[in-house]
C-alpha beads as a LAMMPS data file, in Angstrom:
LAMMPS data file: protein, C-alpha beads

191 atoms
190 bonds

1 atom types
1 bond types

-500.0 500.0 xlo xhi
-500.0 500.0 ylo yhi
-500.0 500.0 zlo zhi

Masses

1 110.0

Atoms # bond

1 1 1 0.000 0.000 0.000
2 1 1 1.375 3.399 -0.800
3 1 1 1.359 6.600 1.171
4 1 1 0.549 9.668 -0.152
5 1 1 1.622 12.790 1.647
6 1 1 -0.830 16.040 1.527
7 1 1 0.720 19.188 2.225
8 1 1 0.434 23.163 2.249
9 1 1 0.710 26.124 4.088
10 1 1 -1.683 26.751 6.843
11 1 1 -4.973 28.148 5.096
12 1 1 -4.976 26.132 2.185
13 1 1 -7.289 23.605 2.133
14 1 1 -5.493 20.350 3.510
15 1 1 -8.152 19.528 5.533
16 1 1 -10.863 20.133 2.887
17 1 1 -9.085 17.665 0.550
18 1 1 -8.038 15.171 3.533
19 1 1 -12.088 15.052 3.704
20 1 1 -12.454 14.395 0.341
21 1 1 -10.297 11.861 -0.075
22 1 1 -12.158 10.294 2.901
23 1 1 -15.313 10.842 0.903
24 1 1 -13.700 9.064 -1.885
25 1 1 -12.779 5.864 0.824
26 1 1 -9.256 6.945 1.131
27 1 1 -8.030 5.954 4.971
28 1 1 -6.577 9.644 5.839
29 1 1 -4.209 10.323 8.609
30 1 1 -4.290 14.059 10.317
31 1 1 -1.153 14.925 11.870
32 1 1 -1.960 17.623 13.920
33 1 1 -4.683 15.469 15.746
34 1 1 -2.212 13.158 15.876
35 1 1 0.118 15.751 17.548
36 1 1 -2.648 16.845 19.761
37 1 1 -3.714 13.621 21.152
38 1 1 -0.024 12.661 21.757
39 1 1 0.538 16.194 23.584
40 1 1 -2.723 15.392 25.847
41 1 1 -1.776 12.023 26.592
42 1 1 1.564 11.259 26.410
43 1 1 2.840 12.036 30.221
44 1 1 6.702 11.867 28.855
45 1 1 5.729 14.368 26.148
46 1 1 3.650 16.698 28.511
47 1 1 6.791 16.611 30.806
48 1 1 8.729 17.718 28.362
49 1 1 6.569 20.404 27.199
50 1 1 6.241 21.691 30.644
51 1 1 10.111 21.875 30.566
52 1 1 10.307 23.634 27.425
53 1 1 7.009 26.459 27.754
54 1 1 5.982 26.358 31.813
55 1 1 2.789 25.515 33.502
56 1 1 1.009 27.635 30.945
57 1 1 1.312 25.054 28.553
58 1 1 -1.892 22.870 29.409
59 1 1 -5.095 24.778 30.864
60 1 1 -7.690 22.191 32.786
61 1 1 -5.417 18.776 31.802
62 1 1 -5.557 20.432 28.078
63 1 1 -3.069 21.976 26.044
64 1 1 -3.169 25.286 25.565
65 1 1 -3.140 25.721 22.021
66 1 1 -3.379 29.647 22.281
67 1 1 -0.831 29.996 24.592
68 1 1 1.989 27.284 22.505
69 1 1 1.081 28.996 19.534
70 1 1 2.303 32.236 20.923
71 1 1 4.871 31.036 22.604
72 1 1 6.419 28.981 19.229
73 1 1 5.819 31.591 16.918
74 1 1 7.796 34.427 17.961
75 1 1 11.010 32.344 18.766
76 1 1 12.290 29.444 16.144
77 1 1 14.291 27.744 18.172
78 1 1 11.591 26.606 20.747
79 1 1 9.487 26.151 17.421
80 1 1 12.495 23.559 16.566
81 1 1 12.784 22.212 19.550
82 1 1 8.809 21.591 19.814
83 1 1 8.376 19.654 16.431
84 1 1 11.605 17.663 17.211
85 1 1 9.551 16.685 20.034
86 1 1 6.439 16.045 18.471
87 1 1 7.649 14.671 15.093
88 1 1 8.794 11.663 15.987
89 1 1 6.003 10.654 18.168
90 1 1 3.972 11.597 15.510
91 1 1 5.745 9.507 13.309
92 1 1 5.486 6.444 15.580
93 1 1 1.689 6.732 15.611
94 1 1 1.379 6.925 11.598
95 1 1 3.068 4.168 11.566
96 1 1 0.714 2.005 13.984
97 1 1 -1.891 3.402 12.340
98 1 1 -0.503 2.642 9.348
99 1 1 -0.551 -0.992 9.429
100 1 1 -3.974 -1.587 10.113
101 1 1 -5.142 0.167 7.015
102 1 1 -6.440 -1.590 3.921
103 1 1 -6.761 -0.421 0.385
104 1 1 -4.733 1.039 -2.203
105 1 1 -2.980 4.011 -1.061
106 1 1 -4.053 6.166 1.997
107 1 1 -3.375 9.931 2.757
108 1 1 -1.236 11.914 5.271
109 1 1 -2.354 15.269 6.096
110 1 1 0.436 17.456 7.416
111 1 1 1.838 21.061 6.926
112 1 1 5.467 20.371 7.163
113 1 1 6.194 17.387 5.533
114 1 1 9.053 19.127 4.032
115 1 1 10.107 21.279 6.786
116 1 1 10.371 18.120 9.059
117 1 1 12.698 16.523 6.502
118 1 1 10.083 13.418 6.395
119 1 1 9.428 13.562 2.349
120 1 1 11.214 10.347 2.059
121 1 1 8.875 8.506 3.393
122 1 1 6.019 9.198 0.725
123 1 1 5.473 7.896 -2.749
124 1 1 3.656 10.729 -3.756
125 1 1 3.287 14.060 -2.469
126 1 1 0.109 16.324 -3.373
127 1 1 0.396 20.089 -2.432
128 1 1 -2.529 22.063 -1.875
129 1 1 -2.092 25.977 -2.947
130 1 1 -4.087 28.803 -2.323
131 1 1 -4.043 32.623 -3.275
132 1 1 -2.859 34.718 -0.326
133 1 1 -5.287 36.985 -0.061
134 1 1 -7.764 34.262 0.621
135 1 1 -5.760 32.222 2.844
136 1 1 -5.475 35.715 4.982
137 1 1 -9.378 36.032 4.755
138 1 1 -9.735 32.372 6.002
139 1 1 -7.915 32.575 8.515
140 1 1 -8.797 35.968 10.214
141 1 1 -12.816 34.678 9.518
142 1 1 -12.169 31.242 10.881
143 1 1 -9.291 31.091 13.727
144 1 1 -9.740 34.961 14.314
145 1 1 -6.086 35.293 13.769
146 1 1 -4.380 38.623 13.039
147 1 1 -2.469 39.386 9.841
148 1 1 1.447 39.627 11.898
149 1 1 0.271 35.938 13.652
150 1 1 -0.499 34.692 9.925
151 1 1 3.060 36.321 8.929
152 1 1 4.648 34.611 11.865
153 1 1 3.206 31.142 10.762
154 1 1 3.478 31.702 7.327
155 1 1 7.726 32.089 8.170
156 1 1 7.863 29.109 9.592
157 1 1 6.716 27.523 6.607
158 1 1 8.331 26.828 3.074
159 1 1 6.394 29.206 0.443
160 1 1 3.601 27.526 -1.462
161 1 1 5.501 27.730 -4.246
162 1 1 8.711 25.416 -3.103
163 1 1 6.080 23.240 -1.901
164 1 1 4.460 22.464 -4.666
165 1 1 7.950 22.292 -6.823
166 1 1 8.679 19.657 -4.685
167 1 1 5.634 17.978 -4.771
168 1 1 4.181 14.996 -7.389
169 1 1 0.872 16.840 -7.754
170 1 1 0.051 20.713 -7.372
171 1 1 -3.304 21.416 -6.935
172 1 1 -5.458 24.879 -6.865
173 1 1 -7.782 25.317 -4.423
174 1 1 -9.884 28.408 -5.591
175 1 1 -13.263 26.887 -5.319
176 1 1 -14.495 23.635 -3.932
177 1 1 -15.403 22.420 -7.750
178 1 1 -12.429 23.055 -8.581
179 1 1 -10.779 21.025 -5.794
180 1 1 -12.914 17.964 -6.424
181 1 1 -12.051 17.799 -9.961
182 1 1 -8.366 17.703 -9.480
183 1 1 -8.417 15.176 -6.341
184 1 1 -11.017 12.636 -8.864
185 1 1 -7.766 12.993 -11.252
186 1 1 -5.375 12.536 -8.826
187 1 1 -7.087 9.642 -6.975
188 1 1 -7.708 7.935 -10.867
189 1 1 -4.237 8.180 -11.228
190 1 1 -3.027 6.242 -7.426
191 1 1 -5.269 3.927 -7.892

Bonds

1 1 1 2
2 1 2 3
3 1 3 4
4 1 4 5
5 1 5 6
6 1 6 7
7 1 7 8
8 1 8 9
9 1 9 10
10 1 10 11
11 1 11 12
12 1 12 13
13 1 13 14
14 1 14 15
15 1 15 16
16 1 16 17
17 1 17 18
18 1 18 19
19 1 19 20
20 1 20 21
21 1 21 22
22 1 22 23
23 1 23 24
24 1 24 25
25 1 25 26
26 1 26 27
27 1 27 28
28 1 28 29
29 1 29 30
30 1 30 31
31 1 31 32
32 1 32 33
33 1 33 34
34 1 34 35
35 1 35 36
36 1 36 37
37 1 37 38
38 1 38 39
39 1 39 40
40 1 40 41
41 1 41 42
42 1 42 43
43 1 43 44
44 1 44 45
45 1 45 46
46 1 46 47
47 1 47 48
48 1 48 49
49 1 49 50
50 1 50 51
51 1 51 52
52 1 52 53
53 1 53 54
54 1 54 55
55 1 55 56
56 1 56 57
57 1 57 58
58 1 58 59
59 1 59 60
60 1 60 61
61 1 61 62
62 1 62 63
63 1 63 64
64 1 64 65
65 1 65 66
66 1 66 67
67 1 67 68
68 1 68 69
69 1 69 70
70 1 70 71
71 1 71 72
72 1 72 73
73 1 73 74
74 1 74 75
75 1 75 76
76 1 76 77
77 1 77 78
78 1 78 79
79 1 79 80
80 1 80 81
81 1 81 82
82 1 82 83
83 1 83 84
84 1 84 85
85 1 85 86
86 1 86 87
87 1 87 88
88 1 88 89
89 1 89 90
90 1 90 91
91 1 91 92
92 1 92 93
93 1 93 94
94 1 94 95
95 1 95 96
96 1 96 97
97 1 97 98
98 1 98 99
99 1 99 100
100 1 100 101
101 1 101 102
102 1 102 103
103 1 103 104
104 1 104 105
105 1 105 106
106 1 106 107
107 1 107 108
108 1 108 109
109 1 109 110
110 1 110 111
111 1 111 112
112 1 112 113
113 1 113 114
114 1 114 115
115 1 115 116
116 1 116 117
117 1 117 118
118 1 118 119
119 1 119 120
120 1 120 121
121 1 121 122
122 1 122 123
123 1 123 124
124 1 124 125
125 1 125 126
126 1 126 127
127 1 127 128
128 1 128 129
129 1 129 130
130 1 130 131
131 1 131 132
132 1 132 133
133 1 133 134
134 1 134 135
135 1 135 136
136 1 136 137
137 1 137 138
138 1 138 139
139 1 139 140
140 1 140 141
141 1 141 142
142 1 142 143
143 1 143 144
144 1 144 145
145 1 145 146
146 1 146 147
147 1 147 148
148 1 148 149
149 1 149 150
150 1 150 151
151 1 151 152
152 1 152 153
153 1 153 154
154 1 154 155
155 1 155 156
156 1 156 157
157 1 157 158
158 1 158 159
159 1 159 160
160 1 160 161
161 1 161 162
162 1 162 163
163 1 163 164
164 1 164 165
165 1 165 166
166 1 166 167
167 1 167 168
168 1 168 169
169 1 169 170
170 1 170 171
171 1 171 172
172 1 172 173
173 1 173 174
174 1 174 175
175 1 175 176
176 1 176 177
177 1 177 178
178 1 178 179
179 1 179 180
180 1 180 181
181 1 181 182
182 1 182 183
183 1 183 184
184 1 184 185
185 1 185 186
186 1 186 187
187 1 187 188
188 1 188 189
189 1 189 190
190 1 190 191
């Protein structure tokens, strides 16, 4: 069975195509629930988070997303130090996960598939790209996040266009129609 990384900037669409190729009976892997779960459950991992941010770092047993975020994105080496936490944990669940799966191909949703160095482990990598402006619109509408805190993510990240240079399949997410069409391709194609 092959795996098929799905990547892009935060805003893009990733998730809207993870749940379409769900829709289509793809088995699709999220990474940052992954991440999340791992971060809420893992006592090593909340240790060591508590270690690397303070207290402030989980709210009522639950991490503090709010808080991390802040925290990660104005300083990259605690952002570095965080997904070399995370990442391989991450990775160890995939690949659980992994192995129970059935079908042709299945689907792993994650933002920094090339920033984390883990391309190598895909057959295929599908980029999802955007136009800025409406990333920016999406999130300020949806996560009520400020243009400098979209900057400060959008830094972290590889541009969409290096993504999708790197990437087996490049696809424009403008409208949802237009989405569809060029995941039904795609999917044609890996099966």
């Amino acid at each position: 069975m092959r795996k098929v990384g799905l990547t892009g900037i935060i805003g893009s669409g990733k998730t809207t195509a993870a749940k379409y190729f769900k829709k289509l009976g793809i088995p699709v892997f999220i990474a940052d629930e992954s991440a999340k779960k791992i971060m809420n459950s893992n006592s090593s991992v909340k240790s060591a988070l508590i270690d690397m941010l303070g207290r402030s770092a989980y709210e009522n047993q639950e991490i503090n997303k709010e808080y991390i975020s802040d925290k990660i994105f104005n300083d990259h080496e605690l952002l570095t130090s965080l997904n070399n936490l995370i990442h391989p944990e991450v990775q160890k669940d995939f690949d659980t996960w992994f192995k129970k799966q059935k079908g042709s191909y299945v689907v792993y949703e994650a933002a920094l598939i090339f920033e984390n160095g883990s391309e190598s482990l895909f057959d295929k990598i599908i980029c999802v790209k955007t136009p800025m402006e409406l990333i920016n619109i999406r999130l300020m509408k949806r996560r009520n996040y400020s243009k400098q805190k979209i900057d400060k993510i959008l830094d972290s990240q590889l541009s969409q266009e290096l993504k999708c240079s790197k990437s087996d399949y490049c696809i424009d997410n403008i409208t949802k129609d237009q989405l569809i069409s060029q995941i039904n391709k795609i999917h044609s194609n890996l099966l």
